[in-house]
N, C-alpha and C positions, 0 to 999 in steps of 0.2 A: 504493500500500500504506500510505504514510504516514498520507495523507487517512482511509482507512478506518478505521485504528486511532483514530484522533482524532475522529470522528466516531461509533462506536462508544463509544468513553470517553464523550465529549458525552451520547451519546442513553442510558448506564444510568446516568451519572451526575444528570440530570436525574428520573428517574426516583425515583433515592435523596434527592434533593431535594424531591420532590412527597413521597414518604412520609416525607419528615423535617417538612417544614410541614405533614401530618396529625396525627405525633406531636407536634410543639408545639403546634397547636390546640386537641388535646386534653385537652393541659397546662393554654393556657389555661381549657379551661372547667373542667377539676376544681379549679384555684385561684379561681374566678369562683363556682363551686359552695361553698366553701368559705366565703366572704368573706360569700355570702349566709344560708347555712346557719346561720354565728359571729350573725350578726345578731340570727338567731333563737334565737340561746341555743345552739346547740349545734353539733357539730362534726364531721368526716369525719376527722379524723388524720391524720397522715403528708404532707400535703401540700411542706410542705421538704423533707421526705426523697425521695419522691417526684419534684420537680422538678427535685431534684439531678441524680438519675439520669436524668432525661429529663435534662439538660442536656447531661452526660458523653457519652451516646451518642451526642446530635445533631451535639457538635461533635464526636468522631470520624470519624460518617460525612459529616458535612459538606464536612471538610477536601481530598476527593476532588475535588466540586465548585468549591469554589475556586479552587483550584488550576485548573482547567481555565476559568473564569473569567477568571484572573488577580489574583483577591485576594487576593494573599500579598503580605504587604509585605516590599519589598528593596527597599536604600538602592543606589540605580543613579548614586551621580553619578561612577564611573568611564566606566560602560556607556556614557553617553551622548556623551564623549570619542570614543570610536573609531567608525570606521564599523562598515558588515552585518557581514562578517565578523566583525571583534572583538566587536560587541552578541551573536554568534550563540556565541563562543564563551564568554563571559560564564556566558549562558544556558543554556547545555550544565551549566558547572561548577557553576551555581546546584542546576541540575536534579540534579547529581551525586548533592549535598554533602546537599542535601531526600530523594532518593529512599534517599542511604544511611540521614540519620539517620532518615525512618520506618521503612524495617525494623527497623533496632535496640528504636527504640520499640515495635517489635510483639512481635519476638523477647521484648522482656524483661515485656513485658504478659500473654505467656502463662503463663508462671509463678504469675503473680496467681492468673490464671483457672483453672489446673490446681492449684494448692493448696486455690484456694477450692471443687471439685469434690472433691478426696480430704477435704476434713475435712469438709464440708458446713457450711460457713461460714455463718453468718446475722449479720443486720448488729447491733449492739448498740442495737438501738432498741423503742420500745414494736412496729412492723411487726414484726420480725424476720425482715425480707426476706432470702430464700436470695443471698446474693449470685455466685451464679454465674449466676442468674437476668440480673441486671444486668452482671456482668463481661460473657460471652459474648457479649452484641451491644456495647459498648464492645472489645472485643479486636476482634472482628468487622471494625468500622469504623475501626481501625488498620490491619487486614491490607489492606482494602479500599485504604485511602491509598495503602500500601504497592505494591500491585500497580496501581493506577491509574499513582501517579506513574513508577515503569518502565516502563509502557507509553510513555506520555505519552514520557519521555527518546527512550526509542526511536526512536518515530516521529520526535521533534524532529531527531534526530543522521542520521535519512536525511535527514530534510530538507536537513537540511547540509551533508553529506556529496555530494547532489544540487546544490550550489549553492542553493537555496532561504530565500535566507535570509530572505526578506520571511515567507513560510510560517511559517517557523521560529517568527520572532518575534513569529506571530501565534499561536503554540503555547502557546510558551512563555516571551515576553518579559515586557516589563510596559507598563502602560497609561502613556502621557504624559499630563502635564498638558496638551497641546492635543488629547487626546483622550477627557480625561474632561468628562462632559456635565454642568454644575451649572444645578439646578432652583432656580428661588428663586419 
């Protein structure tokens, strides 16, 4: 059961990934668009404003990904003191402390988004992009974290709760230095 949640997480989160590097590609050609455009005298607008907000979203929904990765940095030089167990249960508290604080961040990101919906907020630029346009998938890609990373805890704490702790820490630990690959 554990397997399958994590596997599951893996294969939508991967997917949010593939459509987050179409959204930046994007990005980059209308800034590429842009540069060529200026050249010629003249100009498409908004492109900062613009990238902003691609930026915001991406790394929201990003954070999903990561996480299941294992690119979050945490300073492990307790963890690696203790053996499976103690790295495992580490990794649980890590997972705690992460999966409370993005609810919270989502919980209080909604507000944004539902104020910026009743007043019909636009953003104070020559665009005057509706901003709930842009909140809504920026909240989106918080909830997303949010409900990823519980997943994620979940499955890890059967795993543990199973004994599993190699599993576990390949859920949820972090990468060592004789496991990260350097390209040169």
């Amino acid at each position: 059961m554990p397997e399958k949640i994590l596997a599951l997480m893996k294969r939508l989160n991967r997917g949010v990934a593939m459509l987050i590097g179409i959204l930046l590609l994007v990005c980059v050609l209308f800034i590429l668009t842009e540069i060529i455009i200026r050249k010629l005298g003249a100009s498409l607008g908004g492109t900062d404003e613009i990238s902003g907000y691609v930026m915001a979203i991406v790394t929201s929904w990003g954070m999903g990904f990561a996480l299941l990765e294992l690119s979050h940095v945490r300073i492990d030089f307790l963890r690696v003191q203790v053996g499976a167990l103690g790295r495992s249960l580490f990794d649980l508290f890590s997972m705690i402390v992460l999966s409370g604080t993005i609810t919270l961040i989502a919980f209080r990101c909604w507000p944004v988004v539902e104020r910026s919906l009743l007043n019909g907020s636009r953003a104070n630029t020559p665009l005057e992009t509706p901003l709930a346009l842009v909140q809504l998938p920026w909240f989106a890609g918080w909830l997303w974290f949010a409900i990823v990373s519980w997943f994620t805890l979940t499955a890890a704490l059967m795993l543990v709760l199973r004994g599993e702790f190699q599993q576990s820490e390949a859920a949820i630990g972090t990468v060592g230095d004789d496991e990260v690959e350097i390209h040169t």
